[in-house]
N, C-alpha and C positions, 0 to 999 in steps of 0.2 A: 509504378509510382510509389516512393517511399507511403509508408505507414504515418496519418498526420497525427493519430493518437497510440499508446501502448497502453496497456492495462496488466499489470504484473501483479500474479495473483502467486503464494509462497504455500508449498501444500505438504503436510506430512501426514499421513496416516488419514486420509479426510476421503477415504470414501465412501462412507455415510451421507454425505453431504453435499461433496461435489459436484453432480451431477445436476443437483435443483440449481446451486448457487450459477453454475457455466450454461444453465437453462435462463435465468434472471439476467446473467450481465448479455450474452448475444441477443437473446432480444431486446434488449436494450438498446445497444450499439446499433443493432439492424435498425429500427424505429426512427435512430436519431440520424438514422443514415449517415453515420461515421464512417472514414478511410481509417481502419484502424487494426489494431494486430492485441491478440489475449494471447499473452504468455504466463504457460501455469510451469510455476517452477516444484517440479517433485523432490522432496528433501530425504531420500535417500526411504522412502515408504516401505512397511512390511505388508499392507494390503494391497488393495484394488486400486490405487490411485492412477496410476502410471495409465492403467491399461484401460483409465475412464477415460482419460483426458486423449488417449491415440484415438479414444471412439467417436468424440469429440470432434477431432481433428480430421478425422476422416472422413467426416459428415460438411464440417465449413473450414475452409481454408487459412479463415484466419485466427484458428487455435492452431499457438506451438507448445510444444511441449519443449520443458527442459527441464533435463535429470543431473542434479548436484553427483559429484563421486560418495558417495553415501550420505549419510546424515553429518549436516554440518549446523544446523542451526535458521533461524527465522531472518537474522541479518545479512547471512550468507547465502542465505536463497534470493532476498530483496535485492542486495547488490548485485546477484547474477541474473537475476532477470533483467533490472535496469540497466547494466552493462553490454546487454545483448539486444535491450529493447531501440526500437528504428523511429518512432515519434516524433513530434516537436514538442508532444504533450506528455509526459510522461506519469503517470497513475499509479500505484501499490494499495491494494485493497486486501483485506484480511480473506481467507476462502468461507468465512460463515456469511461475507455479508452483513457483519454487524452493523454497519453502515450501509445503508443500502444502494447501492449503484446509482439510483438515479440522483442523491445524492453530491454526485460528482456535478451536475451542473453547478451550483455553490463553490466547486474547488475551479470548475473550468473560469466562472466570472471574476472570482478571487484575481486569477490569473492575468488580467487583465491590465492589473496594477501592481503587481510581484510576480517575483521568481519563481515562487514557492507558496503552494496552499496548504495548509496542515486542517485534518477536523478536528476537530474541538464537542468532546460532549459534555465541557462544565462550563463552556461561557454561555449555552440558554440550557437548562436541565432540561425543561419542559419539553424539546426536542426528542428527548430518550424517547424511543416505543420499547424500547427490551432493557431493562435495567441491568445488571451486573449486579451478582450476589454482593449480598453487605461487605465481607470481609474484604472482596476484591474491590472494591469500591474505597475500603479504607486504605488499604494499602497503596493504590495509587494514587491519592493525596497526600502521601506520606512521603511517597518516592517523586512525585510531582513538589511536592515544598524542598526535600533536599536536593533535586535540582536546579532548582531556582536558588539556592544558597551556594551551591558548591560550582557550577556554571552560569549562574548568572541567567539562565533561563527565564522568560517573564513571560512564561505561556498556560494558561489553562491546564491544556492537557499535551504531554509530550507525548503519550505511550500509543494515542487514538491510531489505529492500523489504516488508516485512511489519507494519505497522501498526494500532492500532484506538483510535478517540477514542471520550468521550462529546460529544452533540451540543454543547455548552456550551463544552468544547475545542475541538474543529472550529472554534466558527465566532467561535472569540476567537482563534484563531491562527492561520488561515489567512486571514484578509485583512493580516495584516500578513506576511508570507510575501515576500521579493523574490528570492531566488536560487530562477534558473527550470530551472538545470541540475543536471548533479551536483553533489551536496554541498549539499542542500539539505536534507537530513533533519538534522543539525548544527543547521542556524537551528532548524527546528521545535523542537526538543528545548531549545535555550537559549529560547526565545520561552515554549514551556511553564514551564522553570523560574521566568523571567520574571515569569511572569505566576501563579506559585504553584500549578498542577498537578501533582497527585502522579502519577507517572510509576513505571508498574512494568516490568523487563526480564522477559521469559520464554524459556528456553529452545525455541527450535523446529528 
């Protein structure tokens, strides 16, 4: 039976971390007793990454693994997981967990009423548990306001790594997708509006 949720998680160089993070999201997934499938896409990694997520994998059935042809970038790995993801839900989640998994029920409800759940960590602050250093903080207000001038954007936050489509979106906007690095989450969102996807912010 197809996968009713995907969860695509983009990973380079992350295995410090990964293992806690792919410990957080399946039990999660188990609990909520989801039909679902975590594809962690490895972006072409010089450490342990790969060979966490095979352990992973080998342990519960529904971690995949997929390896970019080396390093291509954070957009390039979201599109390749989403393009390969089986869903009707479809999810991209940052591998820290900046947003925390559970989280996503906010993006699943979102859902409900749009194509498209984006999170948002400037429309309630108070939300934040883990701030972002100052300067990062400043600079995506900055890149956040000349998006909204230069695309017409009128969202909070573009850049939040926390995302959820329906499968109809997914797989109308991610083949047209070409910015494979930062600052790809911008195209998505004009491509959405584009292409007439109702598009809802939530706070997370």
């Amino acid at each position: 039976m197809p996968s009713k949720y995907s969860l695509v998680i983009p990973a380079y160089n992350e295995a410090a971390r990964l293992g806690t993070s792919l410990e957080k999201v399946l039990a999660y997934v188990h609990s909520q007793g989801w039909n679902a499938e975590v594809i962690v896409v490895d972006d072409g990694s010089r450490d342990q990454t790969a060979e966490i997520i095979r352990a992973f994998a080998a342990k519960d059935p529904i971690v995949r693994l997929v390896q970019n042809p080396g390093n291509h970038g954070k957009g390039y790995s979201v599109r390749n997981g989403m393009l390969r993801a089986e869903g009707e839900i479809l999810i991209f989640s940052d591998a820290d967990l900046s947003s925390p998994i559970e989280e996503s029920a906010k993006l699943l409800e979102a859902l409900q009423g749009a194509d498209i759940a984006i999170g948002s960590r400037w429309l309630r602050t108070e939300t934040q548990i883990q701030r972002q250093p100052l300067h990062r903080q400043i600079f995506g207000r900055i890149f956040n306001l000349l998006m909204r001038l230069i695309l017409g954007l009128q969202y909070k936050d573009t850049q939040c790594g926390f995302k959820a489509f329906n499968r109809a979106a997914a797989q109308a906007i991610f083949p047209l997708q070409r910015i494979e690095r930062w600052g790809f989450d911008p195209e998505i969102l004009f491509l959405a509006r584009k292409l007439r996807f109702k598009v809802k912010e939530v706070p997370v």
